[in-house]
OpenMM code with the backbone's topology and positions (N, CA, C; nanometers):
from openmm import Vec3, app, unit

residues = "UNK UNK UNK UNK UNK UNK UNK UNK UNK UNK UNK UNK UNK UNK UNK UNK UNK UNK UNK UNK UNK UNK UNK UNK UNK UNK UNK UNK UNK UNK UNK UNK UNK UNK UNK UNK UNK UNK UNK UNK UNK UNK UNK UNK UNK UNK UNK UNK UNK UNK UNK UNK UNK UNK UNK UNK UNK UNK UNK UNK UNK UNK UNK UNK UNK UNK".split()
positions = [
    Vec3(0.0834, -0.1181, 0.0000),
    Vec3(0.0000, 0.0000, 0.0000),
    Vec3(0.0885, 0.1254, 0.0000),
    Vec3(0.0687, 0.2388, -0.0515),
    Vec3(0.1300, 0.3379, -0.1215),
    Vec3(0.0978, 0.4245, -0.0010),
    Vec3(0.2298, 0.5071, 0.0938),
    Vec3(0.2169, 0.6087, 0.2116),
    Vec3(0.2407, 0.7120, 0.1607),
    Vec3(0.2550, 0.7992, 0.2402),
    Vec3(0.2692, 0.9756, 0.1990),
    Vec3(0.3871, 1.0214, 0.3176),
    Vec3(0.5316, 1.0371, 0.2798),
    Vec3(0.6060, 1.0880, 0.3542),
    Vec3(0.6251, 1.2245, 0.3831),
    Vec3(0.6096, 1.3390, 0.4814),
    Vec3(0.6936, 1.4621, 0.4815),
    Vec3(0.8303, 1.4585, 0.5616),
    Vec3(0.9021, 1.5133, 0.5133),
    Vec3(1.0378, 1.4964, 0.5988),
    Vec3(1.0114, 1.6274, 0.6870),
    Vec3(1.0857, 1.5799, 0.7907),
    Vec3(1.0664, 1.6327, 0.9072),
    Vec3(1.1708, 1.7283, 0.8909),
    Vec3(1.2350, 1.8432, 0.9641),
    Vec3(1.3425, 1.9004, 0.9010),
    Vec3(1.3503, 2.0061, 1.0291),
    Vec3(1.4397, 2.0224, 1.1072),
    Vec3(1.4902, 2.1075, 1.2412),
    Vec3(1.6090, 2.2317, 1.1857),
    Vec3(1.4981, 2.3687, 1.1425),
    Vec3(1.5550, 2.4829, 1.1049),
    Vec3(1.5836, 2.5260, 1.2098),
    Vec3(1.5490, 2.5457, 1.3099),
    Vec3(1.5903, 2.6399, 1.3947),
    Vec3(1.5388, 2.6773, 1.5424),
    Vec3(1.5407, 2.7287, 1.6055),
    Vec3(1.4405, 2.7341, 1.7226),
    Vec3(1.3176, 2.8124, 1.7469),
    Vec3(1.2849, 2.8712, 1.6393),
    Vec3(1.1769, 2.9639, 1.6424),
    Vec3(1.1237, 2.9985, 1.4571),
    Vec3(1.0272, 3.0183, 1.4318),
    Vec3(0.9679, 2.9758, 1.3305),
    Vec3(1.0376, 3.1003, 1.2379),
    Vec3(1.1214, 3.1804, 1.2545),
    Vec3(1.1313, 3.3032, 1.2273),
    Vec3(1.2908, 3.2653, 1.1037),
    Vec3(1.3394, 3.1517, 1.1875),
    Vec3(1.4707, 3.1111, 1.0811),
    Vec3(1.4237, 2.9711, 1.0036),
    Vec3(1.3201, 2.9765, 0.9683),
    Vec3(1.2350, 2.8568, 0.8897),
    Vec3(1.2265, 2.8754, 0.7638),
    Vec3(1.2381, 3.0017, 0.6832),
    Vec3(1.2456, 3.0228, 0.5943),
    Vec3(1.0759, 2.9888, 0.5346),
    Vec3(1.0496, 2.9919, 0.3535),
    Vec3(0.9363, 2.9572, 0.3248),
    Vec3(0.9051, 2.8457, 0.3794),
    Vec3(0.7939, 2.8318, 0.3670),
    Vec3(0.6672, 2.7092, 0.4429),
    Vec3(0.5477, 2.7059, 0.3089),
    Vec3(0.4730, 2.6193, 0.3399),
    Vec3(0.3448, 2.5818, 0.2484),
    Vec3(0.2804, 2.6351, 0.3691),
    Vec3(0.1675, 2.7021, 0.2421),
    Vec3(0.0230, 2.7179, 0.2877),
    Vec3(-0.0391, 2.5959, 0.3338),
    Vec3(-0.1642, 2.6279, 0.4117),
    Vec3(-0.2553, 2.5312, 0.4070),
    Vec3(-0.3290, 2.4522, 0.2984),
    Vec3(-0.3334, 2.6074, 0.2307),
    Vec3(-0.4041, 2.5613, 0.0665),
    Vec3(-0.3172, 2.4841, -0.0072),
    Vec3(-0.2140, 2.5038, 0.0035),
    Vec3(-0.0912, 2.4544, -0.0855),
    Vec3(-0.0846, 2.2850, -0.0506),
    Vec3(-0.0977, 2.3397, 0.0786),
    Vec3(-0.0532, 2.1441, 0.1753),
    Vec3(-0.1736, 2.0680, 0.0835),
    Vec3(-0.2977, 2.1233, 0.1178),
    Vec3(-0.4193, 2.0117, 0.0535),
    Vec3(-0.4309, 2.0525, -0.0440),
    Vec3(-0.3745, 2.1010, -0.1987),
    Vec3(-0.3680, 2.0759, -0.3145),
    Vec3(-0.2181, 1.9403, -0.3311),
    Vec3(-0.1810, 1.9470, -0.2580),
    Vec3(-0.0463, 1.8343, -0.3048),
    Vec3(-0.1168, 1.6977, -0.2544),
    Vec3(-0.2031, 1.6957, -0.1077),
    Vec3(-0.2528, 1.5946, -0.0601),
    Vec3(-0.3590, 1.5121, -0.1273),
    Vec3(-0.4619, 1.6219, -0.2218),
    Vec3(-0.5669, 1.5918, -0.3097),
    Vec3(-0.5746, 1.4979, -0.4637),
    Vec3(-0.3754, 1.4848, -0.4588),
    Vec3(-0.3149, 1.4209, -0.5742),
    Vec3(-0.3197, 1.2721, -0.5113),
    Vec3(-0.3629, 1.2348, -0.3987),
    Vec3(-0.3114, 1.0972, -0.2945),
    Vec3(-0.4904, 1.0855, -0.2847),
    Vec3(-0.5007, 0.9210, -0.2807),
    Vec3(-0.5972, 0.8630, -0.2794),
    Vec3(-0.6185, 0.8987, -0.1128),
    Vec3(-0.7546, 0.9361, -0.0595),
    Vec3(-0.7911, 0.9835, 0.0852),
    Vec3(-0.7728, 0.8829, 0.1540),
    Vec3(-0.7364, 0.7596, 0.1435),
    Vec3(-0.7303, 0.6745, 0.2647),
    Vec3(-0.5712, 0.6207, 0.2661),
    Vec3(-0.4944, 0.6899, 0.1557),
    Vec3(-0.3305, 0.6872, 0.2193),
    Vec3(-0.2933, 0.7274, 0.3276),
    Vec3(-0.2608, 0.7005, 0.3973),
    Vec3(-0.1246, 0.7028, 0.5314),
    Vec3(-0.0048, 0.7836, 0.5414),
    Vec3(-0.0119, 0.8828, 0.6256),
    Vec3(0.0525, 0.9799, 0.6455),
    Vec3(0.1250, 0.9844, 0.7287),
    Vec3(0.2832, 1.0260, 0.7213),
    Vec3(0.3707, 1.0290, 0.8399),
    Vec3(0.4663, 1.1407, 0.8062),
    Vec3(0.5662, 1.1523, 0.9061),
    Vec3(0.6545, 1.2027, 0.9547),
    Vec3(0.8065, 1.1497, 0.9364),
    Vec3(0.8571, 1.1569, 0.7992),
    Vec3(0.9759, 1.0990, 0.8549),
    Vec3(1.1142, 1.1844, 0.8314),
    Vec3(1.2150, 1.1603, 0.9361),
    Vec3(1.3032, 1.2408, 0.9893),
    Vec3(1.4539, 1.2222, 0.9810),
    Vec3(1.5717, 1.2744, 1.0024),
    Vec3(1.6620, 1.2429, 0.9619),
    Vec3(1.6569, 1.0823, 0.8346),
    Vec3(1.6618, 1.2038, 0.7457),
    Vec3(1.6624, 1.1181, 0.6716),
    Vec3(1.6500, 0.9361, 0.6501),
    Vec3(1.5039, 0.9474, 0.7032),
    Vec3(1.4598, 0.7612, 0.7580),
    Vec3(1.5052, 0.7238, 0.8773),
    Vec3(1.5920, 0.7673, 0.9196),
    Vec3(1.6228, 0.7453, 1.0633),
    Vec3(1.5180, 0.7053, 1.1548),
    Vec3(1.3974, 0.8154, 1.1520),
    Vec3(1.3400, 0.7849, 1.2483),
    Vec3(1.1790, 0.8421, 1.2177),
    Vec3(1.0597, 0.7731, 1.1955),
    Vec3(0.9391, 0.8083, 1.2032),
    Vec3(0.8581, 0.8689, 1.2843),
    Vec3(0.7406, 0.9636, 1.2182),
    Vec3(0.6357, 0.9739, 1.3161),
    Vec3(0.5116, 0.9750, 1.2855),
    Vec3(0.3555, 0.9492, 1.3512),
    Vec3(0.2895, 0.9523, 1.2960),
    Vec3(0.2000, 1.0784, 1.3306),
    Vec3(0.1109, 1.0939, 1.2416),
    Vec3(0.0320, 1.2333, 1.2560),
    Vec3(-0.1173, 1.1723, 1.2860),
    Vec3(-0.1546, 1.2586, 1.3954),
    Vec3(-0.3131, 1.1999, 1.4812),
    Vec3(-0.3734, 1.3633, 1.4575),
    Vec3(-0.4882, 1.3448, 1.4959),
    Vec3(-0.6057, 1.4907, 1.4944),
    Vec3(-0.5586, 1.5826, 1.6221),
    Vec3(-0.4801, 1.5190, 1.6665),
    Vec3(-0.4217, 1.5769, 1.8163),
    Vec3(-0.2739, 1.6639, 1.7687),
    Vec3(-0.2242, 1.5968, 1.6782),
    Vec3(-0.0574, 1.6875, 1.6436),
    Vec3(-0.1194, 1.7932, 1.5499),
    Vec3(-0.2551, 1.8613, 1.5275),
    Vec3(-0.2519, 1.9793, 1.4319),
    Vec3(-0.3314, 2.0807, 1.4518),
    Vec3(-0.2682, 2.2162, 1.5060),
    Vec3(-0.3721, 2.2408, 1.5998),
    Vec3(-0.2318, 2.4310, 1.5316),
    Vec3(-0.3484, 2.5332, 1.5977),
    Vec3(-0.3535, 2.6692, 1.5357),
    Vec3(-0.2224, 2.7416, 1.6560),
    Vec3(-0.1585, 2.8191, 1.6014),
    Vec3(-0.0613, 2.9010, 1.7035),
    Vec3(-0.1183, 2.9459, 1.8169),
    Vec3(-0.2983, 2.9842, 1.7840),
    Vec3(-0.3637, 3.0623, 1.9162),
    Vec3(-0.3956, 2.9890, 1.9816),
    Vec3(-0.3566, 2.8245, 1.9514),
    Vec3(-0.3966, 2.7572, 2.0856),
    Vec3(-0.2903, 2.7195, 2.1470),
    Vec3(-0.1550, 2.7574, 2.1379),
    Vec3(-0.0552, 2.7618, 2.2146),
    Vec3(-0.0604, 2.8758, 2.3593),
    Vec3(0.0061, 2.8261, 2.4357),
    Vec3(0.0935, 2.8900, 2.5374),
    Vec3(0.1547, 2.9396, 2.5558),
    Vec3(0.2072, 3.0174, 2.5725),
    Vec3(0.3493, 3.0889, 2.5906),
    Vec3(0.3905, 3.1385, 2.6856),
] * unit.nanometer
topology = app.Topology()
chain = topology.addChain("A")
for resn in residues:
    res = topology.addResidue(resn, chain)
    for name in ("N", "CA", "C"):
        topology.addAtom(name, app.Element.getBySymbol(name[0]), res)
């Protein structure tokens, strides 16, 4: 069965040395090319090491803390 990888990637400590990013819109036009019941993860140093993404890891800046 055919997954959907994003690499994980550690710019920096604050979102400010991250350089460009995808939109939201952008994210679900690339996702809309993938059949809806593919499998989505996280993977990191280069395969090193996985993660998976739940309804719980995606969530808005204003619901942070600081």
């Amino acid at each position: 069965m055919e997954k959907i990888f994003i690499n994980g990637k550690t710019n920096g400590y604050s979102t400010a040395r991250c350089g460009k990013t995808l939109t939201a819109g952008e994210l679900i036009d690339i996702l809309q090319g993938y059949d809806e019941d593919v499998l989505v993860y996280l993977r990191n140093e280069d395969g090193y090491t996985y993660g998976n993404i739940t309804q719980y890891d995606v969530y808005s800046s204003n619901d942070l803390e600081y």
